[in-house]
N, C-alpha and C positions, 0 to 999 in steps of 0.2 A: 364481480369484475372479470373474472374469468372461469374458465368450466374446470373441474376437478375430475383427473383423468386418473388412470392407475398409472403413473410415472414416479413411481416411488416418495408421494409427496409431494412433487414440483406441480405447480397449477403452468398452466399452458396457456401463453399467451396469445391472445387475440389478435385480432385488427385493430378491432374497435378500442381497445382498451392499453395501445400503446401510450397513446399520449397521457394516461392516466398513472400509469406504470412511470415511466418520466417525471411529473411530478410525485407522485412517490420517492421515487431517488434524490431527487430536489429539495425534498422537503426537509428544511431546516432545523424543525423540534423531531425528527425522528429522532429512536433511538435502539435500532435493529440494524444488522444488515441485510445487506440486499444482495441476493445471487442471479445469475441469471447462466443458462445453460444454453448449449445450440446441438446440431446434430452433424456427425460426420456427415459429405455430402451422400445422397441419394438416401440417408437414414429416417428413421420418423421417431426415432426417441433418442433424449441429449446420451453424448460420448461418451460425459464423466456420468455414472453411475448415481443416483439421485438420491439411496438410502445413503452411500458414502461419504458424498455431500452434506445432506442432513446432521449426520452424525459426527462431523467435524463443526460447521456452523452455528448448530444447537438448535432445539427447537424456537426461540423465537423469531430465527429468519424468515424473513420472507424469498421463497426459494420458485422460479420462474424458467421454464421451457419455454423457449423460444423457438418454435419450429421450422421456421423456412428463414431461407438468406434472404426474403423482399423485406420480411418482419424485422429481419437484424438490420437492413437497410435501414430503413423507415426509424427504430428503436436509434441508432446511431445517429441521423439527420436531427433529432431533437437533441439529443446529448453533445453533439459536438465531437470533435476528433480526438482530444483528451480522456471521455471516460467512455469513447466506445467500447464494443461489444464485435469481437471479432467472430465471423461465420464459420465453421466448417471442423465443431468438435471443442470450442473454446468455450470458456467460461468467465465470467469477470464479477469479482466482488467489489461492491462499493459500501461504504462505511457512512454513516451518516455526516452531514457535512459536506458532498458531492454539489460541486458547481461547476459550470459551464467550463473555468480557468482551472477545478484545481488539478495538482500534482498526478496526474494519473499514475504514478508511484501507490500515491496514497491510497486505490484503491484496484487495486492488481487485476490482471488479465490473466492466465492461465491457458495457452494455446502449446499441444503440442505434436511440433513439426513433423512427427514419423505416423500419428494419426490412432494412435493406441490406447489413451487415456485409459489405463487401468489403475493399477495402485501407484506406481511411479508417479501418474498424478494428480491422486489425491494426496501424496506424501507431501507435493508441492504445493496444494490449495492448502494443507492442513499447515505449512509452516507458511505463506504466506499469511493466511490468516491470523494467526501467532502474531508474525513480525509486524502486520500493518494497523492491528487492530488500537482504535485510541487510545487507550491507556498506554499501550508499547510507545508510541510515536511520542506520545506526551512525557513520557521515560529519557527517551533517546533523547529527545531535544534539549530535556534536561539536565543532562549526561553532557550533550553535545556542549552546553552554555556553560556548565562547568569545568568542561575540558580545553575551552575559550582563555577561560578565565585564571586556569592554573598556568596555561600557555606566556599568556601576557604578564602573570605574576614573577614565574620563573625568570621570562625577557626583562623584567625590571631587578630583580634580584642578582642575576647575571650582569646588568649593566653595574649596578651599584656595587659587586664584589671589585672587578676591573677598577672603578673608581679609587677603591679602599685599596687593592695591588699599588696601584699610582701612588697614593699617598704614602701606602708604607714601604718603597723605594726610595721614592722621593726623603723620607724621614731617614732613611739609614743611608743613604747618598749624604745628609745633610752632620748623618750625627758620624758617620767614616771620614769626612772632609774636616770637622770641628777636630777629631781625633789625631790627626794626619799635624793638625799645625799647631 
């Protein structure tokens, strides 16, 4: 699918084999991620550092240099504006499960603005990947449905204490009145 360059592991994305690389990402029984790299402008090898990369991802990524902004272009027009691929030193991981709509959250971008990609960011690829990876997400939502749940329990439990206040006012109003006459 593509030639095998010395970029630290990354294969180098073609022409010919965008649209391949797309469904790749698309593909619904994966169960890899998927990186893809670009190069500061006027560069011919990606920004973020490729063994770096590797070495946070794992070996069974599939890990992609993407070399010119026509390719990012092109790579992005199939993908849609959700899990694009920004040009000019950026990086974006996507997690199996990637579709046209989803969360572009859910599979992070990595671009950064001063143009330096050194360790500051793979520090940020390596906790993204951390934070976004499915099992995390499937944690959190978890968490999240629990924290839902104790929410609206407390909100019932709080109403029902107020209730039981009432009533036991209401009772000593009732047994200070009987007392009184």
């Amino acid at each position: 699918m593509t030639a095998e360059l010395d970029l630290g592991g990354c294969q180098l994305l073609a022409r010919a084999h965008v649209k391949a690389v797309v469904g790749e990402i698309r593909d619904l029984g994966r169960e890899y991620p998927i990186v893809a790299l670009t190069a500061r402008p006027g560069e011919h090898c990606p920004a973020m550092p490729a063994p770096g990369v590797r070495a946070i991802v794992g070996a069974d990524a599939a890990l992609y240099f993407v070399p010119t902004p026509a390719l990012v272009h092109k790579l992005d027009v199939l993908l849609g504006p959700r899990l694009r691929l920004a040009p000019g030193g950026a990086a974006r991981l996507w997690w199996p499960g990637a579709v046209r709509g989803s969360d572009p959250a859910d599979h992070p971008s990595i671009f950064d603005p001063d143009g330096v990609y050194g360790e500051p960011m793979l520090a940020v690829l390596a906790e993204r990947f951390a934070a976004t990876r499915p099992v995390t997400r499937q944690r959190v939502s978890f968490l999240e449905r629990q924290l839902d749940e104790s929410r609206e329990q407390a909100r019932r439990l709080e109403m029902e204490l107020g209730q039981a206040v009432l009533r036991a006012r209401a009772a000593e109003t009732a047994l200070f009145e009987r007392d009184s006459s």
